[in-house]
C-alpha positions in Angstrom: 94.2 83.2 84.6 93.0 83.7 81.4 94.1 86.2 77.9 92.2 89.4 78.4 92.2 92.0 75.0 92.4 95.7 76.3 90.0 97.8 74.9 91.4 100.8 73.1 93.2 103.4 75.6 93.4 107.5 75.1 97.3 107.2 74.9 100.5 104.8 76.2 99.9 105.8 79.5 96.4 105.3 79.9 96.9 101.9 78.3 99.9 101.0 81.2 97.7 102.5 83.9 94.8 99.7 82.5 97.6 96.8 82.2 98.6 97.8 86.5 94.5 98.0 87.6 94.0 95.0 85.6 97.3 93.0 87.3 96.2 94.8 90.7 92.7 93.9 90.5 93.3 89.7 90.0 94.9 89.7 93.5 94.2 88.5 96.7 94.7 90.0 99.9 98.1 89.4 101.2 99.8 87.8 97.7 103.1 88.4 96.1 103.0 89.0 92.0 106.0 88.3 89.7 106.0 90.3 87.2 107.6 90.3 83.4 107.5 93.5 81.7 108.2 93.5 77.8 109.1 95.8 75.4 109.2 99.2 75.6 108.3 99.2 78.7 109.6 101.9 81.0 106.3 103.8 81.8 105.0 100.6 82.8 107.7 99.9 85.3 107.4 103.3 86.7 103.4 102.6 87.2 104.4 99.2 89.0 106.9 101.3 90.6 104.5 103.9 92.5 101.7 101.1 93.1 104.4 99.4 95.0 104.8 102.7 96.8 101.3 102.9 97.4 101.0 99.5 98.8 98.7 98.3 96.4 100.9 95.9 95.0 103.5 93.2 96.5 105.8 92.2 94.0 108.2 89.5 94.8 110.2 88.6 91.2 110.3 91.3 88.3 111.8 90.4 85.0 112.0 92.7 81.8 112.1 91.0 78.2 111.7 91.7 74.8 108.9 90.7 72.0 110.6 88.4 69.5 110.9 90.0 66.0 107.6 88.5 64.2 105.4 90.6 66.6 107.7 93.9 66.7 107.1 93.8 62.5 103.5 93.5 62.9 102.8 95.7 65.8 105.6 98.6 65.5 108.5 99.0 68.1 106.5 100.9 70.7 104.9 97.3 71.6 104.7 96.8 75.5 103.6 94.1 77.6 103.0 92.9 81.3 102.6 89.4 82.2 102.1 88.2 85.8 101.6 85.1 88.7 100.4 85.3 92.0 102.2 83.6 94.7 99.9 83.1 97.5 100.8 84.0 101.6 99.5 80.5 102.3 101.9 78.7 100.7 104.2 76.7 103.2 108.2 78.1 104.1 110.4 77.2 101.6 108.0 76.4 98.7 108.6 78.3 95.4 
């Protein structure tokens, strides 16, 4: 995959609403997604939350972490982040 900026949102929850649509969209049928949330991030895991609901999403592995200090400075503390992988269904039993 590759860095993608986010155009400008109307609002936090807009913006985590883009971040799921954009991790949804990048899948392929049948896939499992491990996610890392970062930051301030409980909105977003509530999004993930109801597109797992949904059945929009698979997610095997979720992880939350934090944004190391240098970017918290530059951006402000509300900073929030999701990073993902795919795991494909055609991968063989057992593989990771």
């Amino acid at each position: 995959g590759a860095i993608r900026p986010i155009k400008p949102a109307a609002g936090r929850e807009s913006a985590f609403d883009r971040m799921v649509d954009m991790c949804i969209s990048s899948s392929r049928l049948g896939d499992e997604v491990d996610l890392v949330t970062l930051g301030e991030a409980a909105g977003l895991r509530d999004r993930i939350e109801r597109a797992q609901e949904s059945g929009r999403l698979v997610v095997g592995r979720q992880y939350a972490g934090t944004f190391g200090a240098a970017i918290t400075v530059y951006t402000g503390p509300h900073v929030t982040g999701l990073a993902w992988r795919w795991r494909s269904a055609l991968r063989s039993p057992g593989s990771v």
